[in-house]
C-alpha angles and dihedrals in degrees: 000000000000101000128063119286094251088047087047092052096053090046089049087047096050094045091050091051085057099047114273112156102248081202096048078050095051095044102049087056086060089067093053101061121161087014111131120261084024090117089055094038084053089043081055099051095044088047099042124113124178095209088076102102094200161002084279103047085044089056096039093052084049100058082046095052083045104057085052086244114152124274122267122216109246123230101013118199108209125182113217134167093269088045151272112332131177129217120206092225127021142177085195092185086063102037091237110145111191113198136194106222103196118167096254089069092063103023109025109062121028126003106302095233085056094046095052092042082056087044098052087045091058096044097055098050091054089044088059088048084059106266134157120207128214102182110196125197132189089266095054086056091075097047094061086169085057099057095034080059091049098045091043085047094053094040079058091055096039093075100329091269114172122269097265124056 
């Protein structure tokens, strides 16, 4: 109740991951009506989604949930020749996979040359399944026209769907 509503998002998301009761939570904001924060408090629980794997895949969700644009299903298993993989965002009907690209994924757990031969792997065999890739960074988070572009862009390739969908 006391941080913004994104900051409070990724802290709800990443509470819920660990374990935290989305209905103890509800129901202890019931108790603070008419405190203050307790309209964003009450916007976070209702938002928040313990699939997202971090602060990036929770704002990313978020400009997404912003430009009106359907919502993707979040940690999408798909089965491909090489093997199952799995995409942080997906609109499986249109084969659209939408990922977060930090720098851990390619830095903080195994040597990066390693980690973005495995990547590319992975991506390939999707691509071959059909799937189109919209790749997000932290920078794309601050230009929201420009991903909408991206993501519109990707939903018209997908299966020539109209602009808006």
């Amino acid at each position: 109740m006391t941080v913004s509503y994104k900051s409070g998002l990724i802290l709800m998301d990443d509470a819920l991951r660990k374990g935290a009761s989305i209905g103890k939570l509800e129901k202890a904001s019931t108790a603070l009506a008419g405190h203050r924060g307790i309209r964003t408090l009450r916007a976070v629980l209702e938002n928040a989604d313990p699939r997202s794997e971090s602060a990036g895949e929770t704002l990313a969700r978020e400009v997404i949930n912003a430009l009106q644009l359907p919502a993707p299903e979040l940690q999408v298993e798909v089965q491909t020749r090489a093997g199952l993989y799995r995409l942080d965002m997906a609109w499986r009907d249109r084969k659209i996979a939408l990922e977060f690209d930090g720098r851990a994924k390619y830095f903080d757990y195994q040597p990066s040359d390693e980690a973005i031969f495995q990547e590319r792997q992975r991506e390939k065999a999707l691509m071959e399944e059909g799937w189109i890739f919209v790749r997000l960074t932290w920078a794309d988070l601050f230009k929201e026209a420009e991903v909408k572009s991206r993501i519109l862009e990707a939903f018209r390739r997908s299966r020539g769907i109209a602009s808006n969908p």
